[in-house]
C-alpha positions as CSV (number, residue, x, y, z in Angstrom):
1,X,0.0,0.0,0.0
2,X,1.3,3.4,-1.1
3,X,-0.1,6.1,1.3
4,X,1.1,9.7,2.2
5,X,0.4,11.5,5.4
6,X,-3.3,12.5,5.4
7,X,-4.4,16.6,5.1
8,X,-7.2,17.5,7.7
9,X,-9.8,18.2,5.8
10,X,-12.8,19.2,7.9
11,X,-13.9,19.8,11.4
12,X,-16.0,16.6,13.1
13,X,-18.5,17.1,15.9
14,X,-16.3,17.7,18.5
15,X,-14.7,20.2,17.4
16,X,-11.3,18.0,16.2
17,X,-9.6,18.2,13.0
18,X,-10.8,14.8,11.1
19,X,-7.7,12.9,9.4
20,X,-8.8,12.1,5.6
21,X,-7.1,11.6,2.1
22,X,-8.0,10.8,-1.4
23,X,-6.6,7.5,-2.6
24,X,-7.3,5.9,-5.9
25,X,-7.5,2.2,-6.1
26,X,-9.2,-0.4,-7.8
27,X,-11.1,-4.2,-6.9
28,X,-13.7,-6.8,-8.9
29,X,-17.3,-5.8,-8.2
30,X,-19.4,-8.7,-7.4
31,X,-20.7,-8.5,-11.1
32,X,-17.4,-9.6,-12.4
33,X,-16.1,-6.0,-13.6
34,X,-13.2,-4.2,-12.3
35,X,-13.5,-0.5,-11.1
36,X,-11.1,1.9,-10.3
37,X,-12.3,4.3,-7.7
38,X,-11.0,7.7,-6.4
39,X,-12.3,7.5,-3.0
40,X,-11.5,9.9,0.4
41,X,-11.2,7.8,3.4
42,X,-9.0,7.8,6.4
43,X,-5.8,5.8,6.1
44,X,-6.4,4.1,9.7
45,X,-9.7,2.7,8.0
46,X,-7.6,1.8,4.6
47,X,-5.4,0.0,7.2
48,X,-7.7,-1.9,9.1
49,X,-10.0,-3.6,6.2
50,X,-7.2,-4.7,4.0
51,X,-5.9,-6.7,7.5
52,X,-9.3,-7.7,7.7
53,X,-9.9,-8.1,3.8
54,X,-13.6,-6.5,4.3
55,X,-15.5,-3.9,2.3
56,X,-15.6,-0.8,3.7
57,X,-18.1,2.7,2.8
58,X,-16.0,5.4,1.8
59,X,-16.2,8.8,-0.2
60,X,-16.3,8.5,-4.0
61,X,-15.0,11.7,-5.3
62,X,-16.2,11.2,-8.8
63,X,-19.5,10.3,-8.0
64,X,-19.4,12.7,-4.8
65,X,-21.7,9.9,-2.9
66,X,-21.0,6.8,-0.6
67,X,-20.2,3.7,-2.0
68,X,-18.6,0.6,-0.7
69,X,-15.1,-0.5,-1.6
70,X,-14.1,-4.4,-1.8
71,X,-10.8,-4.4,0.0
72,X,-11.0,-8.2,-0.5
73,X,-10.9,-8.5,-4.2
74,X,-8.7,-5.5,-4.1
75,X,-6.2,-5.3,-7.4
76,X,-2.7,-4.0,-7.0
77,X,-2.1,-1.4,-4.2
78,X,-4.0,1.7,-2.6
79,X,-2.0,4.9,-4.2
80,X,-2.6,7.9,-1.7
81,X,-3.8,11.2,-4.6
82,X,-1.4,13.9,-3.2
């Protein structure tokens, strides 16, 4: 996994700086196609569901929506967007 140091981006509810970075990466969709996503996300999330291999709900920049992302039918590596 290639990952820079995550930019604060906004403020969360408490009044804290929220750690979050774009990343572009891509996985199989159930469906059988591959897609390449440019997502925002945390990188401790990124971290902990490609341990776990599990799919995980993250910022699609494109699409500017929530969608889910297949870490375990991930291809290649995560690539941080600087």
């Amino acid at each position: 996994m290639i990952v820079s140091k995550p930019t604060p981006r906004k403020i969360n509810k408490n009044g804290q700086k929220s750690a979050t970075a774009e990343f572009v990466g891509t996985f199989l969709k159930a469906n059988g196609e591959v897609r390449t996503m440019h997502f925002a996300t945390s990188e401790k999330k990124i971290s902990s569901h490609i341990a776990n291999g599990t799919m995980a709900t993250v910022f699609d920049v494109e699409k500017k929506g929530l969608r889910k992302f297949n870490f375990a039918k991930m291809i290649g590596t995560i690539a941080a967007v600087n």
